[in-house]
C-alpha positions as CSV (number, residue, x, y, z in Angstrom):
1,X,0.0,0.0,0.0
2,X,1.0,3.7,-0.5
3,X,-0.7,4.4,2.9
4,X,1.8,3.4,5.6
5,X,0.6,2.1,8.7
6,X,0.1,4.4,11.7
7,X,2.5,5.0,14.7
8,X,2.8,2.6,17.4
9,X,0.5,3.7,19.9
10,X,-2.6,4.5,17.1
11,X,-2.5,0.7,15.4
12,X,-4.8,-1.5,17.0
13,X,-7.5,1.3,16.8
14,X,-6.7,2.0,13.0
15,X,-4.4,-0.9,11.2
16,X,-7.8,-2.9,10.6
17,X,-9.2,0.3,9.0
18,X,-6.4,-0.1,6.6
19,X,-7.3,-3.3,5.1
20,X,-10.7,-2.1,4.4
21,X,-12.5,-1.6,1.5
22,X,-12.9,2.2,1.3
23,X,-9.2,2.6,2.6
24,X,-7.8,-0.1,0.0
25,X,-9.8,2.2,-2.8
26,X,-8.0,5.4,-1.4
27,X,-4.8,3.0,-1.8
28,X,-5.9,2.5,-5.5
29,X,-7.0,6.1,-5.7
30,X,-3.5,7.5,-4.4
31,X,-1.3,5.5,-6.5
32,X,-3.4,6.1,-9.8
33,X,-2.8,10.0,-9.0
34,X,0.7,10.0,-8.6
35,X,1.6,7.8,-11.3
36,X,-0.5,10.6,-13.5
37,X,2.1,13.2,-11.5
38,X,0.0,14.7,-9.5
39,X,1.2,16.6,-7.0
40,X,-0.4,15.9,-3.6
41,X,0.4,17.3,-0.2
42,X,1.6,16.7,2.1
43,X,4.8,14.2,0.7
44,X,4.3,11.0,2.2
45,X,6.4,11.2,5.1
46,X,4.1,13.3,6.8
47,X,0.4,12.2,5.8
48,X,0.4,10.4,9.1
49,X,2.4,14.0,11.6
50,X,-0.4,14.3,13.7
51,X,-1.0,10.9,15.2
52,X,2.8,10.7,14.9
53,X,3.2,14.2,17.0
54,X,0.5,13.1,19.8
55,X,0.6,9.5,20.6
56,X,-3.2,8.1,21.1
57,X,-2.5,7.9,25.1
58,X,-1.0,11.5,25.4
59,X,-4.5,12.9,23.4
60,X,-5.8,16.5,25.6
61,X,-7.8,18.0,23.3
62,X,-9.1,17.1,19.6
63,X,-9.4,20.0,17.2
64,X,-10.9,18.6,13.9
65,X,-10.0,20.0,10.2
66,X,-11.1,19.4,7.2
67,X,-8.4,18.8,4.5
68,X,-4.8,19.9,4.2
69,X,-4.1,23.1,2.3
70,X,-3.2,22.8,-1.3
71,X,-0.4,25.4,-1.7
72,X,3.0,24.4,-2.0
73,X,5.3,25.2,1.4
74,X,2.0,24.7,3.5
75,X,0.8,21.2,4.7
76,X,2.6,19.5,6.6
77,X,0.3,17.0,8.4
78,X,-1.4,19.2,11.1
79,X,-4.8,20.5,10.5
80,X,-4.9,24.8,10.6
81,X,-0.9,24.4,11.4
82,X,1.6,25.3,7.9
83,X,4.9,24.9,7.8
84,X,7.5,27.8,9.1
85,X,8.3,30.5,6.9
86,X,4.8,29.8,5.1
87,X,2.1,32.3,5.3
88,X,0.0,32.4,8.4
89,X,-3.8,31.2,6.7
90,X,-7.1,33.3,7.4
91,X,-8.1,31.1,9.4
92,X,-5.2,30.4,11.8
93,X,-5.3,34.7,11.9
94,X,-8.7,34.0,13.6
95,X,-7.6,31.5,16.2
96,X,-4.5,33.9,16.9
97,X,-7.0,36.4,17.5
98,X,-9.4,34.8,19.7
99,X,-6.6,33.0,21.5
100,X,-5.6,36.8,22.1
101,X,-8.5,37.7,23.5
102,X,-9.3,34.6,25.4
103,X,-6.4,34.3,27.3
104,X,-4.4,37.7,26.2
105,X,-1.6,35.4,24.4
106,X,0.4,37.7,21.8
107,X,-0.1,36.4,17.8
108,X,2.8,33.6,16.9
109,X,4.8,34.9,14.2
110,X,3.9,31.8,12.3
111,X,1.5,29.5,11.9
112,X,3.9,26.1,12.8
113,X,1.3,24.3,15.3
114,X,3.5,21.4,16.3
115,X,4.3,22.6,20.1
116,X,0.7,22.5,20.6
117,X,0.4,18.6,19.0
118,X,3.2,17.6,21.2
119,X,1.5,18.8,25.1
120,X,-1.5,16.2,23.5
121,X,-3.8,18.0,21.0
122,X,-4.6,16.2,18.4
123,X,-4.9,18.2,14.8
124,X,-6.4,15.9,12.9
125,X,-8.1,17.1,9.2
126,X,-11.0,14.9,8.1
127,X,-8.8,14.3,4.5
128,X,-5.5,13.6,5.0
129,X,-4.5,14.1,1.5
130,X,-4.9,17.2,-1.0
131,X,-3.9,17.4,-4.8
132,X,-2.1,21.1,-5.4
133,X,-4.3,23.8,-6.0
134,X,-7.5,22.2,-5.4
135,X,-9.3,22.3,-1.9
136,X,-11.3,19.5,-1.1
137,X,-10.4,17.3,-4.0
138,X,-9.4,14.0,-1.6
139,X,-12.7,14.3,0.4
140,X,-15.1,11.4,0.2
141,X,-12.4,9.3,-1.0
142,X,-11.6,7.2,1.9
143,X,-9.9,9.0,4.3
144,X,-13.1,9.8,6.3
145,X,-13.2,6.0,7.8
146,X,-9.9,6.4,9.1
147,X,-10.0,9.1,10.5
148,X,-13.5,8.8,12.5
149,X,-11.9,5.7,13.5
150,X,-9.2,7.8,15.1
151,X,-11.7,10.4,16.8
152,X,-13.8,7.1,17.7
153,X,-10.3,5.3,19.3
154,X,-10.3,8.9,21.4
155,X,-13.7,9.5,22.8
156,X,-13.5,5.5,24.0
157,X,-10.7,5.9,26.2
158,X,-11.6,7.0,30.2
159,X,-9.3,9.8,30.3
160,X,-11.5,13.2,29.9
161,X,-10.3,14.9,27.0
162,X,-11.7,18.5,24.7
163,X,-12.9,18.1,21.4
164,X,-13.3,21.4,20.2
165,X,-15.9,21.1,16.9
166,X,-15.6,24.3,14.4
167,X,-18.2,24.8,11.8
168,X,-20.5,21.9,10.5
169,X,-18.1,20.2,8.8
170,X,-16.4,19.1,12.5
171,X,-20.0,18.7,13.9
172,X,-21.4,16.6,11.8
173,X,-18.4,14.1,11.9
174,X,-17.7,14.0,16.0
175,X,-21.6,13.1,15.9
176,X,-20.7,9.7,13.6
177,X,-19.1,8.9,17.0
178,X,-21.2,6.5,19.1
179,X,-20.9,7.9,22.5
180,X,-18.9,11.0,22.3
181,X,-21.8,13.3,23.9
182,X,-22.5,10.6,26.4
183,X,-18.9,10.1,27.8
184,X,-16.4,12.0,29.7
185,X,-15.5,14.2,28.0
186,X,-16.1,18.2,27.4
187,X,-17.8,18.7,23.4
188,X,-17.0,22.7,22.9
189,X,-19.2,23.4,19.4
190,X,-18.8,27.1,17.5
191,X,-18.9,28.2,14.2
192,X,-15.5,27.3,11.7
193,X,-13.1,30.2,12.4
194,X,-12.6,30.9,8.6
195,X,-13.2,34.6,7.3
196,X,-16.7,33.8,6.6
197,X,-18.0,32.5,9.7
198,X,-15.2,33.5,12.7
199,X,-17.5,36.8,13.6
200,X,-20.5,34.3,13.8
201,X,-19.6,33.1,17.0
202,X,-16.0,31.6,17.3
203,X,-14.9,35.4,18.4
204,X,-15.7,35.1,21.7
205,X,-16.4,31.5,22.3
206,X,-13.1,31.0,24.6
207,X,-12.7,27.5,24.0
208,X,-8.9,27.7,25.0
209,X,-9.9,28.9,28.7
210,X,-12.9,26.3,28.7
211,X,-10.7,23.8,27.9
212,X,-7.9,24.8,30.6
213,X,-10.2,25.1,33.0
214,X,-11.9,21.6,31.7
215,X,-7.9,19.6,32.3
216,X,-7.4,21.2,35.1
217,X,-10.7,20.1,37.1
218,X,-10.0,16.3,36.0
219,X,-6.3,16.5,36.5
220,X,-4.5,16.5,33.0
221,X,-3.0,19.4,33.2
222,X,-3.5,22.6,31.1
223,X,-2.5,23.1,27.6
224,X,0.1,26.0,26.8
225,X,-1.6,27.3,24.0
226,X,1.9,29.7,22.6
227,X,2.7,28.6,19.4
């Protein structure tokens, strides 16, 4: 397969996903693509950086994207996150912003989310995969199996942890998982923090000190949210 297999601690929740059906399609799928030379992001070695960056037992907080971006220099396997030196997206701008607000943190200058995957939250797009220059393009393709398997693999462990759902898009797929309202955990909903929507709610919905405050109560430990 072109797909590797996930890290250590994610493959008894996700290697049978693998030899599925849908995911063996995306196999078929991803292969056909790049043997046309397509260019997809991100390269291989990083399709797999956020259950790689926060182990499945080390998971805080879930934030949910929906595919990678599909400029060159951006992706690089965390959802809202782009690489250093890369321009800082809309949307990050907005999270920046409310992060300001929320808990008066000054705006990173840049948009490299990887200190935050490695104190436990999980960035996780919906898509893993992107072809250059057009959004959405690997959506409905596959990846969606494995990754509610890895949301589901999440919300069935004791340990309370934040999933923080922005826009519909996040919504709708947390509520595939069987449970997830029901358990321990803390569900924080608000609109997607894209240009579009961010003044629609997610300004001003503090998820960042509802979360802290949410670890903290249960014993995990708050997240330093400085990028």
């Amino acid at each position: 397969m072109t797909i590797t297999s996930p890290p250590d601690s994610w493959r008894p929740a996700l290697e049978p996903v693998l030899q599925s059906p849908p995911l063996r399609a995306l196999d078929d799928f991803l292969r056909d693509e790049e043997a046309a030379g397509k260019v997809i992001f991100p390269p291989h070695s990083q399709r797999f950086a956020a259950l790689e960056a926060t182990p499945l037992d080390t998971v805080r907080v879930v934030i949910l994207g929906q595919d990678p971006y599909h400029g060159t220099g951006q992706a690089h396997g965390l959802a809202f996150s782009v690489q250093s030196g890369a321009k800082i997206p809309p949307s990050l701008v907005n999270i920046y912003k409310e992060l300001e607000a929320d808990l008066g943190l000054p705006r990173a200058p840049h948009g490299d989310l990887t200190r935050w995957a490695q104190q436990g939250v999980l960035l996780l797009n919906n898509a893993l995969t992107v072809e250059a220059a057009k959004a959405g393009s690997h959506q409905k393709r596959g990846w969606e199996h494995f990754t509610d398997a890895a949301v589901a693999a999440v919300a069935a462990r004791t340990e309370p942890t934040v999933f923080m759902l922005w826009g519909s898009h996040a919504q709708k797929k947390a509520a595939r998982v069987p449970g997830l309202v029901d358990g321990p955990h803390l569900v924080l909903n608000a609109p997607h923090p894209s240009p579009l929507s961010a003044y629609s709610g997610f300004f001003g919905c503090k998820h960042f000190s509802k979360a802290n405050a949410f670890l903290e109560r249960h014993g995990r430990g708050a997240i330093d949210w400085r990028a």
